[in-house]
N, C-alpha and C positions, 0 to 999 in steps of 0.2 A: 423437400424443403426448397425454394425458389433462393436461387444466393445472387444476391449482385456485387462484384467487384465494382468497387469507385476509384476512378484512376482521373490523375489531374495533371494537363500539361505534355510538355515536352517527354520526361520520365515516366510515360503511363509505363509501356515497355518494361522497364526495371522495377513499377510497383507490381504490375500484373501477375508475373512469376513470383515470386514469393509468397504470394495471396494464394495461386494456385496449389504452390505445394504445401501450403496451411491448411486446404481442405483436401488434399489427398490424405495428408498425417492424420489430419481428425477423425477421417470415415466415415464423410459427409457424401452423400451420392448424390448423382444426379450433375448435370454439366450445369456452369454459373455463367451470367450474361454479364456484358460488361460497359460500364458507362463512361465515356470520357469528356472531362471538363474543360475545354479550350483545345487550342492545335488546331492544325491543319495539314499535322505532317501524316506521313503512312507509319503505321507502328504496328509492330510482332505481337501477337495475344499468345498462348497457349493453346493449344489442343483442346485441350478441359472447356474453352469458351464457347458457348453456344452461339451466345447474338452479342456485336459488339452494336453501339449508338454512343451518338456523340453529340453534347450540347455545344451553344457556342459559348465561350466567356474567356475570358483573362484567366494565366497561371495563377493559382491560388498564391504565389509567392509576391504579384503583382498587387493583390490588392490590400488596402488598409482592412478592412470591415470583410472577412469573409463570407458573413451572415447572412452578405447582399443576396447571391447564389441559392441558398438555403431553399424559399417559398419556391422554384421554379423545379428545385433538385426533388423537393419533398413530394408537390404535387405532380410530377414524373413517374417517381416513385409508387408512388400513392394509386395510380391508374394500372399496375402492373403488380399489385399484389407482392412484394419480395417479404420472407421472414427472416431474413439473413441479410444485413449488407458490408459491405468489409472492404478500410481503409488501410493502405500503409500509416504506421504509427510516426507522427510530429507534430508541431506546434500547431499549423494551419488546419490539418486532418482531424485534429482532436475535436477544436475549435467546430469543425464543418461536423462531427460526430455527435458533438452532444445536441448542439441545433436543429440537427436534421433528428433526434431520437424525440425532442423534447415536440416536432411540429405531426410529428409520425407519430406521438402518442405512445411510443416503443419503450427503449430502453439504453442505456450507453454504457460502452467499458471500456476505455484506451487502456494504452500501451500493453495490452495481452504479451504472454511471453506462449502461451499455446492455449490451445483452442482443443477439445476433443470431444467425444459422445460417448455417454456415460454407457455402463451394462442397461440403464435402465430404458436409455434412449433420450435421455436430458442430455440437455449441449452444457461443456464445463470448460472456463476460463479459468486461466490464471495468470494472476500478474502480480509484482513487488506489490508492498504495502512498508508500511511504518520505514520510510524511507529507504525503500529497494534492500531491507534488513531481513525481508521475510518472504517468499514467495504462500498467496493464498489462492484458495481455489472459489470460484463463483460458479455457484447454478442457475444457469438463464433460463426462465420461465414466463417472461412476456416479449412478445414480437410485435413489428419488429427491433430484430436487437443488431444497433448497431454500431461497430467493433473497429477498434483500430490497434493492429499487430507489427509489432519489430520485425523486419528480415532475421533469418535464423543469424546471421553474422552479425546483428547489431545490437544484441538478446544484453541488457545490461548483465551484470555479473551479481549472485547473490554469497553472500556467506556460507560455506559449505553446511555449519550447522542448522543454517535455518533455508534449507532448499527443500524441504520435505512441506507439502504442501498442507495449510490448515482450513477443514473445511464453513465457508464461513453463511451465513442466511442466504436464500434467493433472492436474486439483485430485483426489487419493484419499483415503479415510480413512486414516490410519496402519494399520501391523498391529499386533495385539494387544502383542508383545512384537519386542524390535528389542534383538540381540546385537552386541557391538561386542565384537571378540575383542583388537582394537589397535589405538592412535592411532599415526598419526604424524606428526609435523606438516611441513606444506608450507613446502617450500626458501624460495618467498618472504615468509613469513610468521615464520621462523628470521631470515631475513637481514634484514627491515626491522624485526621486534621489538631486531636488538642492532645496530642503526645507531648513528653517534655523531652524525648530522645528519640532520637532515629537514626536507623539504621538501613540505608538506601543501596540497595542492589542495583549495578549496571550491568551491560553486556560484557564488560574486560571479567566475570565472576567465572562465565561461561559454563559451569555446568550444574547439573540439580544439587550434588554432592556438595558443591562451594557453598550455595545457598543453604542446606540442611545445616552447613558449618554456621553461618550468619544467623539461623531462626537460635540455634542452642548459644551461641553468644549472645544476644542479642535477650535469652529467657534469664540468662545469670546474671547481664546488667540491668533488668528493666527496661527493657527499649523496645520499640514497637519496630516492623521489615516494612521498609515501602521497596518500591521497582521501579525499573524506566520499563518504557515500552518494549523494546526488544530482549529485555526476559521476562515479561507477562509475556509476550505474543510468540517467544520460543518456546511453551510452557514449562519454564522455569518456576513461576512462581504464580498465583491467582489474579485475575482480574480487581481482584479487592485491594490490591498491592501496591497499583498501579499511581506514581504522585506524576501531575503535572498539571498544566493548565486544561485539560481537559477532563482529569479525573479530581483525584487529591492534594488541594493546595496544603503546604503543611507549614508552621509556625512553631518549629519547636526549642528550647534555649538549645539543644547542642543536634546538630548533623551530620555525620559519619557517612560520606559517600563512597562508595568504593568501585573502580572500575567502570565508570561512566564520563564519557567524555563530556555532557553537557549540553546537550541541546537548546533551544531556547524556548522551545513547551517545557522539561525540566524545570529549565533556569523558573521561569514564571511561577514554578508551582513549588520555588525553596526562597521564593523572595522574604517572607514572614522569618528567616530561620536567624535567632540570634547571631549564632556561629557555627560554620560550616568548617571541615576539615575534611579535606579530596583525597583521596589516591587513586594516582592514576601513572602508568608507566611512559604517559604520552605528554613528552613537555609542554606540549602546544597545546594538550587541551583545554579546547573553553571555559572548562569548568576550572580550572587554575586561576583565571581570572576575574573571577567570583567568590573566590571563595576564602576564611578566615585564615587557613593552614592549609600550605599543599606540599605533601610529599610522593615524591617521584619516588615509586615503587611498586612493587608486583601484590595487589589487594587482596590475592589469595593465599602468600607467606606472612602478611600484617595478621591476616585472620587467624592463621595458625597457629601463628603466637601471640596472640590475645588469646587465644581460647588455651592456650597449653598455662597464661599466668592466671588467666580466672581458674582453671583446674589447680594449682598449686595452692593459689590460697584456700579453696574448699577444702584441701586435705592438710 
């Protein structure tokens, strides 16, 4: 596999090493050549480096329009064959990542928290998703792919319950044009959009056992279980589950939120809801300020005693 390190400016130096030990970790062979974007100073590569080269241009922090760089980076590239190329991960890197994947025909994936080569020999990312709530894993399968990685020190932080990696489709470019001849929408996404009650699982639930608690309240009241994204995506609960503005908008007279602070894909997708009633243990959350009734409290002793007075009156 040919790899090119992209290093820009003054800090190639301090991007170079980190890149390198990214592909030592992975178990990528073979030494990576390295390209640097501006300067004129002398700078330390690693060992690891085969061929360093150096374009002329302005520190990427200098310029407005990054993109400018892109046609000169790509068609470089382009004449040298790489299936690999690898940025330290931020704002101008990302920017100069997805331009450079989309003119190369390849592929892009920022901010990577690691990088490694599968048993089978497929190269596998992973990086946060559903707002750094969940680390997921990508299978790269078009080249070239190109990739922009956190320093090990700068690795954001994820929730310890949702660090185990979920494996999601190989990352492709779309196709040019993409025909949709008919919707139609899914049974469970009809039936919880025209529920008259709901019963909306957050991350404060935290675990399968709370939710099991929710599904069996939620059968002795009549009421249908929606979810926020990060207990679909910890599989807590199914993809079917899922309200917000990207899955299920819901309109029901009454909403029983529990343990969800509120986001604003949420908010959008409980706009329809007569009346809303939160619990949540977090004064400040957003969702308090939406909502019909908010009680500060712990959403998995509210459930336990709902379900210990719906059990009392059964008997």
């Amino acid at each position: 596999m040919n790899i090119l390190l992209l290093l820009s400016g003054a800090g190639a130096s301090d991007q170079a090493f980190p890149l390198s030990a990214w592909l030592c970790a992975a178990g990528l062979s073979g030494p990576a050549d390295a390209l640097i974007l501006g300067g004129d100073d002398t700078i330390s590569l690693p060992e690891s480096v085969n061929a360093a080269f150096r374009l002329p241009a302005p520190p990427l922090s200098r310029l407005a329009d990054p993109g400018i760089l892109c046609p000169a980076i790509s068609q470089w590239i382009s004449q040298r064959n790489y299936d690999l190329i690898l940025l330290t991960a931020g704002t101008n890197h990302n920017i100069l990542a997805a331009s450079l994947a989309f003119l190369l025909q390849g592929c892009c994936l920022c901010d990577l928290v690691d990088l490694h080569a599968s048993e089978s020999g497929s190269l596998c990312a992973v990086r946060g998703v559903c707002s750094l709530e969940q680390n997921a894993q990508f299978s790269i399968d078009r080249f070239p792919a190109v990739l922009t990685l956190f320093p090990p020190a700068q690795i954001p932080a994820v929730p310890s319950r949702f660090q185990h990696p979920s494996p999601l489709p190989s990352l492709r470019l779309p196709e040019q044009e993409i025909h949709i001849s008919a919707f139609h929408p899914a049974e469970h996404l009809s039936a919880l959009a025209g529920a008259d009650v709901v019963f909306l699982a957050g991350r404060g639930m935290g675990t399968q056992t709370a939710v099991d608690k929710l599904h069996r309240l939620a059968g002795r009241m009549g009421a249908q279980v929606g979810a926020t994204r990060p207990v679909v995506f910890s599989g807590l609960a199914p993809l079917s589950s899922l309200v917000g503005i990207s899955a299920a908008t819901i309109a029901p007279r009454f909403c029983l939120v529990l343990g969800a602070s509120g986001s604003a894909a949420l908010l959008a997708g409980l706009t329809g809801s007569q009346t809303i009633c939160a619990v949540n243990t977090d004064r400040g959350a957003p969702i308090f300020s939406q909502c019909d009734y908010a009680l500060q409290a712990d959403c998995n002793a509210l459930l336990d005693a709902l379900l210990t007075l719906t059990e009392q009156e059964d008997s």
